[in-house]
DOFI-550252 format. One record per residue (C-alpha): x, y, z. Coordinates in steps of 0.02 Angstrom, whole numbers, padded with zeros to 5 digits, always signed. Each point is the difference from the previous one (the first is absolute). Example, Ala and Ser with C-alpha at 12.3 -4.5 7.8 and 13.67 -1.06 7.14 Angstrom:
2
+00615-00225+00390 +00069+00172-00033 
end
This chain:
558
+05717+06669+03393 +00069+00140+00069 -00150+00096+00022 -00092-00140+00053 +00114-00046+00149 -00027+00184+00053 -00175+00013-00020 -00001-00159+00117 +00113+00088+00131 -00104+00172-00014 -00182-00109+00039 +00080-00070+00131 +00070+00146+00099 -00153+00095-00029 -00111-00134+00081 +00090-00044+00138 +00014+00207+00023 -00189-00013-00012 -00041-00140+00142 +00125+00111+00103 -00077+00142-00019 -00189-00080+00036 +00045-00068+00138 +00110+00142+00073 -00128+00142-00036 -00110-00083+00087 -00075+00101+00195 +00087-00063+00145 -00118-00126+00041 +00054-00100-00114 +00206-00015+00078 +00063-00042+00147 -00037-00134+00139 -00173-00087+00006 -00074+00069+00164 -00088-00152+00143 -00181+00024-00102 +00095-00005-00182 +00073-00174+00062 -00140-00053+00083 -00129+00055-00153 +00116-00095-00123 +00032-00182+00124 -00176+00003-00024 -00098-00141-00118 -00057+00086-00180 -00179-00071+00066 +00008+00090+00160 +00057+00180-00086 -00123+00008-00121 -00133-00044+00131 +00053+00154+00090 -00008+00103-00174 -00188-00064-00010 -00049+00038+00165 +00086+00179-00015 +00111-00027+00141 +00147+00010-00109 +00055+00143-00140 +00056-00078-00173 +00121+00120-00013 +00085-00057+00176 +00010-00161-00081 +00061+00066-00145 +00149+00076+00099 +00048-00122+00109 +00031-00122-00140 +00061+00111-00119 +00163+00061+00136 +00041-00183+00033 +00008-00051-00195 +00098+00134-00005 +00130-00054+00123 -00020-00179-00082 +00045+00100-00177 +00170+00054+00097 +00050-00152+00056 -00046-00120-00152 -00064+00127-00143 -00154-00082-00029 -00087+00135-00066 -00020+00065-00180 -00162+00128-00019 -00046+00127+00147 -00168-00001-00004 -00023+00141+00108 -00055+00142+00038 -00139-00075-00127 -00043-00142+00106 -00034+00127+00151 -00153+00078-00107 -00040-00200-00061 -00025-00011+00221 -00088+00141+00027 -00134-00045-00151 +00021-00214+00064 -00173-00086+00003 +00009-00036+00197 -00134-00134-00027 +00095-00108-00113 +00105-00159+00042 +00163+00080-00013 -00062+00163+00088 +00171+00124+00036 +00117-00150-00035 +00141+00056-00077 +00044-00118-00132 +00186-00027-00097 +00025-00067-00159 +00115-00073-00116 +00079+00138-00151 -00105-00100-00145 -00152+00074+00085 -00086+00136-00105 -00048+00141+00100 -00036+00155-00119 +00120+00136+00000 +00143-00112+00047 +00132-00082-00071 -00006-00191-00005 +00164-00005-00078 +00040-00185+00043 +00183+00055+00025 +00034+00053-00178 +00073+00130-00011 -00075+00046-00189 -00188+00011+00107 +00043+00133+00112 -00098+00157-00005 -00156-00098-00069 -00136-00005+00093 -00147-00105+00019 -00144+00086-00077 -00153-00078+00102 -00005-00112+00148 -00006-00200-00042 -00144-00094+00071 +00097-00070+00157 +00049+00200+00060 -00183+00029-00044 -00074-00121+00113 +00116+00027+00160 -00046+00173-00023 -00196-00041+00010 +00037-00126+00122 +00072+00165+00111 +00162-00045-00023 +00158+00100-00007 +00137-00032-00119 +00147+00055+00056 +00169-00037-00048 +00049-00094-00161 +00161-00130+00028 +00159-00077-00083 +00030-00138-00124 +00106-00047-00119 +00023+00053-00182 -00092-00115-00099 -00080-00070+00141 +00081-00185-00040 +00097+00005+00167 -00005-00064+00161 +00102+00156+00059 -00065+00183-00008 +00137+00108-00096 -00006+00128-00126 +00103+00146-00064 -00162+00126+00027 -00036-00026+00177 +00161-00113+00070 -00009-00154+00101 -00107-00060+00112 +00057-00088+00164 -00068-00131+00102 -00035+00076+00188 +00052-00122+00078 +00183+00004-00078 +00058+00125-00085 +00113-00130-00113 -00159-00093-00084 -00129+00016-00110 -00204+00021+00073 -00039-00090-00167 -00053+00056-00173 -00107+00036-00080 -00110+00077+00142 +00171+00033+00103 -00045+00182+00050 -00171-00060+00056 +00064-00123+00131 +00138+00092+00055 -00125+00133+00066 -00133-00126+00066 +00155-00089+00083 +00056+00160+00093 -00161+00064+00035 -00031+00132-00098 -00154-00080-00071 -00110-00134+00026 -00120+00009-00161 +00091-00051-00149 -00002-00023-00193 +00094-00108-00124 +00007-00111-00141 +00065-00180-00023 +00043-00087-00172 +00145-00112+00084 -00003+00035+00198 +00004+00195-00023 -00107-00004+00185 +00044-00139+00061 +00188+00004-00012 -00019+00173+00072 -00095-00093+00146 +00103-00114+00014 +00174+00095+00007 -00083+00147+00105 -00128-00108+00138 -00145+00079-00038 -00188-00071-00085 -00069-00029-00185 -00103-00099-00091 +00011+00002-00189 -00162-00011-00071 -00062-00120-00157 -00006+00120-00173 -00168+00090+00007 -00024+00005+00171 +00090+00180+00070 -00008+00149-00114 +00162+00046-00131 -00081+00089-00167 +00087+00180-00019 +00170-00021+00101 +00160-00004-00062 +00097-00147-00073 +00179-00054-00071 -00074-00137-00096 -00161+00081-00067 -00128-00133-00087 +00121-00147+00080 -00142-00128+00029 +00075-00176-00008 +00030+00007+00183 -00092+00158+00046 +00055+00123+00155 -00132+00009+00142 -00022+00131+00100 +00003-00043+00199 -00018+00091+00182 +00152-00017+00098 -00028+00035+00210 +00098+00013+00147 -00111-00130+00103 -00103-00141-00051 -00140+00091+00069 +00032+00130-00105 +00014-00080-00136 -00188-00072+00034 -00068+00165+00028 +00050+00083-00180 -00032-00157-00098 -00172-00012+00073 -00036+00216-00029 +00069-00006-00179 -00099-00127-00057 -00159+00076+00102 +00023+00105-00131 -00040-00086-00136 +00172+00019-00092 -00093-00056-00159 -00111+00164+00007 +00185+00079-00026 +00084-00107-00114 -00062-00110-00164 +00135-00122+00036 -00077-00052+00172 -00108-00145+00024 -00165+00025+00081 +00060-00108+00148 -00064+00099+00189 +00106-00080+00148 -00038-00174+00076 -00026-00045+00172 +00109-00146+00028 +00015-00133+00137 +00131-00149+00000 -00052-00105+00115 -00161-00042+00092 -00087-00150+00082 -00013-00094-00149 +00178+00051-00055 +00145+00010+00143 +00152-00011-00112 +00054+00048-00128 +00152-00065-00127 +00158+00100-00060 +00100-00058-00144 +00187+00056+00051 +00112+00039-00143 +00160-00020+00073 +00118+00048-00157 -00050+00038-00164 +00143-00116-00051 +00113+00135-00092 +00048+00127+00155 -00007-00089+00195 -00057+00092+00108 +00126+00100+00111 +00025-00072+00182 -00087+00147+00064 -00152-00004-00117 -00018-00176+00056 +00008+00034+00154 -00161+00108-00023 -00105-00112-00106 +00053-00143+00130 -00063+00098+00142 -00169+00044-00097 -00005-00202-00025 +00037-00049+00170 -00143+00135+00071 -00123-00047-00097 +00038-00216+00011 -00007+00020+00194 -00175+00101-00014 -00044-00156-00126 -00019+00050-00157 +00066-00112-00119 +00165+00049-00102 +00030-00088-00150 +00173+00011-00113 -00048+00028-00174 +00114+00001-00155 -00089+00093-00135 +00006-00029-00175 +00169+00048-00104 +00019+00146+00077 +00180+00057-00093 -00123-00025-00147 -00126+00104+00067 +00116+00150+00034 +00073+00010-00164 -00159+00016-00075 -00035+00146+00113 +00179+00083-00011 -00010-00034-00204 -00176+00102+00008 +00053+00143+00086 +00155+00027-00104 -00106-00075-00155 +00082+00203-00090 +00172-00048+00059 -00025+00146+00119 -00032+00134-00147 -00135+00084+00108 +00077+00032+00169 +00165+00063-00101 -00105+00127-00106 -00005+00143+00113 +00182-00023+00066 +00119+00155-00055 +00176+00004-00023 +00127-00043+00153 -00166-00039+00107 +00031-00133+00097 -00096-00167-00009 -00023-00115+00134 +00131-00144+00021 -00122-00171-00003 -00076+00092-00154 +00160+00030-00100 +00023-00190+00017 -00161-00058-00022 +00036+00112-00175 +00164-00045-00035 -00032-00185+00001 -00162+00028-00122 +00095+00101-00115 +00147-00120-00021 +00001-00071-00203 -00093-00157-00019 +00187-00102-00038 +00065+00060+00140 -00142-00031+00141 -00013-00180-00089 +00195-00030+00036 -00032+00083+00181 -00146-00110+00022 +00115-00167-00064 +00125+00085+00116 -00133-00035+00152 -00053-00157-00054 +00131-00118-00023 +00148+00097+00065 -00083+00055+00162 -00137-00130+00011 -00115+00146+00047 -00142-00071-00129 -00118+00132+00112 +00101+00146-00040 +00031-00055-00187 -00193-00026-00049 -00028+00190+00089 +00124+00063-00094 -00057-00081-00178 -00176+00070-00008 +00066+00185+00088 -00042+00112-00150 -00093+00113-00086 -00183-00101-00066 -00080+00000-00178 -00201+00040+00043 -00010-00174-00035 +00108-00067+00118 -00096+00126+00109 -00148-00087-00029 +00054-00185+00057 +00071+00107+00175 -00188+00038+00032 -00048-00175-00046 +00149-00075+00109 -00056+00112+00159 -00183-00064-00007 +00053-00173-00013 +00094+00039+00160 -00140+00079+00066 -00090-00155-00015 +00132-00106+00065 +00010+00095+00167 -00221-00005+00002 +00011-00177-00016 +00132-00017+00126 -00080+00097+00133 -00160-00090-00017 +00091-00172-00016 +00086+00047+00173 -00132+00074+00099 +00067+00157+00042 -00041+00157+00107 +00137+00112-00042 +00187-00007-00072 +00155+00048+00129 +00157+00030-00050 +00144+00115+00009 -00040+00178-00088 +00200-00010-00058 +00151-00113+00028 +00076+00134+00073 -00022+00162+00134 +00033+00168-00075 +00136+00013-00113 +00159+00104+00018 -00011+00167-00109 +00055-00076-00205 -00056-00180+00065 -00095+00004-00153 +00153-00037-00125 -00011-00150+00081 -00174-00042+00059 -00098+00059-00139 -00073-00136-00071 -00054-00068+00193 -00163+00053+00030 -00086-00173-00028 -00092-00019+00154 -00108+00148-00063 -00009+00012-00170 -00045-00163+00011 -00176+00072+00083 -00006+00136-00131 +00009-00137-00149 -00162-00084+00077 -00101+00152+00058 +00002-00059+00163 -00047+00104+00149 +00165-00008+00123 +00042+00113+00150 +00166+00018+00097 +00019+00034+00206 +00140+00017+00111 +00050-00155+00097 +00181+00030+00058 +00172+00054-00019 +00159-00041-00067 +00096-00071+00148 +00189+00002-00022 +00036-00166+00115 -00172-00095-00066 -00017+00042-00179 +00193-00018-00054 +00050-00074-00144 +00111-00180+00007 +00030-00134-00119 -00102+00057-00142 +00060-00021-00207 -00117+00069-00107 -00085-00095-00134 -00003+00098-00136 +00057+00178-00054 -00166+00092+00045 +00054-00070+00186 +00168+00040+00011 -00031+00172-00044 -00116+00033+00105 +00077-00068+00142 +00166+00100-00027 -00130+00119+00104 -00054-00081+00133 +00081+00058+00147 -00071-00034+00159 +00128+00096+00112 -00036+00142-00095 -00194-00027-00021 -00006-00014+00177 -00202+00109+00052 -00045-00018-00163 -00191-00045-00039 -00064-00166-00045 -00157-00029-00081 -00107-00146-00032 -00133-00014-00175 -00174-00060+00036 -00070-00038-00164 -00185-00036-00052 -00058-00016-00176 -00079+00130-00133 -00105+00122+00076 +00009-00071+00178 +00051+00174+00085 -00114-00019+00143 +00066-00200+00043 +00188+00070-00001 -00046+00114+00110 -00064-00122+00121 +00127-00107-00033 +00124+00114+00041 -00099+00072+00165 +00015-00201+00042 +00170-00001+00002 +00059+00158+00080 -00123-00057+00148 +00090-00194-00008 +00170+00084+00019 -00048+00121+00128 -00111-00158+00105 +00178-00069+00002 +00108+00140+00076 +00036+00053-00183 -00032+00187-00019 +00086+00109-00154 +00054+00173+00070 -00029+00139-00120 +00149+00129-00029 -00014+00138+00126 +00081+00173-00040 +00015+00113+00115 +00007+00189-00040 
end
């Protein structure tokens, strides 16, 4: 143990020494304030920059450093950043294909991302000083598509988390307080986006890993269906985990932008790059025309385990209202047993009891907090998480909490099995549903809560329903900004929590303190519909702003 916990404290001083040194070795141009064209190059859209890269009237590499010195003042305030991918990526500039969709851009991306002759270390402390020996198909097509990846950003230690903290690279912070979590898994990646100091972005998703970052940061995603966005030959804490399988997803700092790389990645023909990849090219798509003038949203309000928070309300309300006075049709829908329907996924996930994420962790390394519980509870003897569940049941008439806690262990392959067999029945539940309703898209609220205080996940980390329940159907969902927390609007009165999933997630909610804080709204279509939610979401954003509602992006200046 004892040369375990050192080996652990030796990786991480020599890595953090190592992102130092990458970033502090680096010419001047790289430190320092952003001069008027550095600003002005990097306010512009991704669409407009890499227009200038094609017509030659802009140098990759001024890109390049522009973006590069204001991730790195992002890094200092929120330490979003894990792997300097410089001065490498200068030479990946020079050599950029300058007619390709992505010409110059610079592009970040989440630590899981396999670049060769980097770490992806996942913050383990036990894969330091391993490098990536080729790069995976997604690094290989944003190169050919003249891309430039960049910078590689935070997350947390087994990636179950929506905060970003590890022992190898230390905790990320939300920019726009210091005191919360950007989200997790993809935390890193939206704290930079959020600040500025990209606008291109990569993650993954198996539970909300983009869109809680989204969501707790105000900036763009859209996680895609399985199949759809490239993912074979990165990194992964959970490595053949297919029950409720990650997807990998662009995350942007406009919806614009978020348009632009969806539409040049798959111009690409991902499926050229990776076997997992349907052969699907991207869909022109128009909601409404002479024949159609409305269209219908099914509203889930609460997913009847975790209310909403009065702020997240608030935002979903807003969407509502927008949209009802431009006459679309809203709809309240209740879908089917969903407390079901997450235990099946949560019970999938942790189908190993959480034997795989805790393989690589040494001795004294420190494991998130929402995943030590999660653990704990799974690892509890079978009489005594039957007495706890009785406990629940009849003692605290919490029958919701008792049948989560029965069925929270470790599963025979059988009992694996029947999980599979449950979640397609659910599948087909929710395609009946839809169809039965009449249905355009899904809104709800991407989390009953805003960001979370730093540790909010000892208490809140079982409440990521409103996502994972997207990720249990394959269902294409993206996140935008709407508003902000509002201490005098959005504060909490008269409210006793149903259930113990509620009350401890509400032991967060703050307003006062969660005052600026993002709030997103989820705009969900079904499998494969990428290029709908897109619209759908483009449809909103212009509802809200038609009605005096604009979001105002996070602007740093320095």
């Amino acid at each position: 143990m004892f040369f375990g916990s050192w080996a652990h404290k030796r990786a991480c001083a020599a890595k953090q020494d190592e992102r130092r040194k990458r970033i502090e070795s680096l010419p001047p141009e790289y430190h320092g304030a952003l001069s008027p064209s550095e600003k002005k190059l990097i306010d512009q859209p991704a669409s407009e920059i890499v227009k200038q890269v094609q017509a030659g009237a802009l140098e990759p590499l001024d890109v390049l450093r522009a973006y590069a010195k204001k991730a790195f003042k992002a890094h200092a305030a929120t330490n979003c950043l894990t792997e300097v991918l410089l001065p490498e990526a200068e030479a990946w500039a020079a050599a950029c294909n300058r007619a390709g969709p992505l010409a110059g851009m610079p592009v970040s991306m989440k630590d899981t991302t396999g670049v060769a002759g980097f770490d992806s270390c996942i913050g383990y402390s036990a894969w330091v000083g391993k490098p990536v020996l080729k790069d995976s198909g997604l690094v290989r097509l944003l190169k050919d598509a003249g891309a430039v990846p960049f910078v590689k950003t935070n997350i947390p230690i087994t990636l179950l988390s929506l905060e970003s903290a590890n022992d190898v690279f230390g905790r990320c912070t939300n920019p726009h307080n210091k005191d919360y979590a950007p989200g997790g898994s993809t935390g890193g990646e939206a704290a930079l986006l959020a600040y500025g100091g990209s606008r291109l972005g990569i993650g993954t998703d198996v539970a909300g890993s983009v869109r809680a970052p989204a969501h707790y940061s105000g900036i763009y995603t859209i996680k895609a269906s399985m199949h759809r966005f490239p993912k074979t030959g990165n990194g992964t804490s959970i490595a053949g985990q297919i029950g409720i399988p990650a997807v990998y997803s662009p995350m942007t700092r406009t919806l614009a932008d978020l348009e632009m790389m969806w539409r040049a990645i798959v111009s690409m023909k991902p499926w050229t790059y990776d076997h997992s990849c349907v052969p699907l090219p991207w869909r022109e798509i128009e909601l409404l025309s002479s024949e159609k003038t409305k269209l219908r949203f099914g509203v889930m309000w609460t997913d009847g385990i975790i209310e909403p928070s009065p702020a997240c309300r608030r935002a979903l309300q807003e969407v509502v209202s927008a949209l009802e006075s431009d006459g679309h049709e809203i709809v309240p829908i209740t879908p089917p047993d969903l407390g079901h329907t997450l235990s099946v996924g949560g019970q999938l996930i942790f189908a190993d009891a959480g034997k795989t994420v805790l393989q690589p962790v040494r001795a004294g390394e420190w494991v998130d907090d929402g995943v030590v519980e999660a653990l704990r509870m799974l690892r509890l003897p079978s009489v005594f998480r039957r007495l706890y569940a009785w406990y629940w049941r009849y003692v605290r008439r919490d029958a919701l909490y008792a049948a989560l806690v029965d069925v929270w262990r470790e599963k025979t392959v059988e009992e694996y099995f029947a999980l599979v067999a449950a979640r397609e029945g659910i599948r087909e539940r929710w395609f009946a549903m839809w169809d039965d309703a009449g249905l355009d898209f899904v809104l709800t609220v991407p989390n009953s809560l805003p960001a979370v205080p730093h540790g909010g996940m000892r208490q809140g980390w079982s409440a990521c329903g409103y996502t994972f329940l997207f990720n249990i159907l394959d269902y294409s969902a993206g996140v935008l900004p709407v508003t902000k927390v509002d201490r005098a609007r959005d504060a909490l009165r008269g409210f006793t929590p149903r259930n113990q999933l509620e009350a401890k997630q509400y032991r967060l909610y703050d307003a006062e303190k969660m005052h600026g804080l993002p709030v997103g709204v989820q705009v969900v279509g079904r499998r494969l519909e990428e290029e709908k939610v897109l619209e759908g979401m483009k449809l909103v954003e212009s509802s809200l702003q038609r009605h005096g509602q604009v979001y105002q992006l996070l602007q740093v200046d320095d």
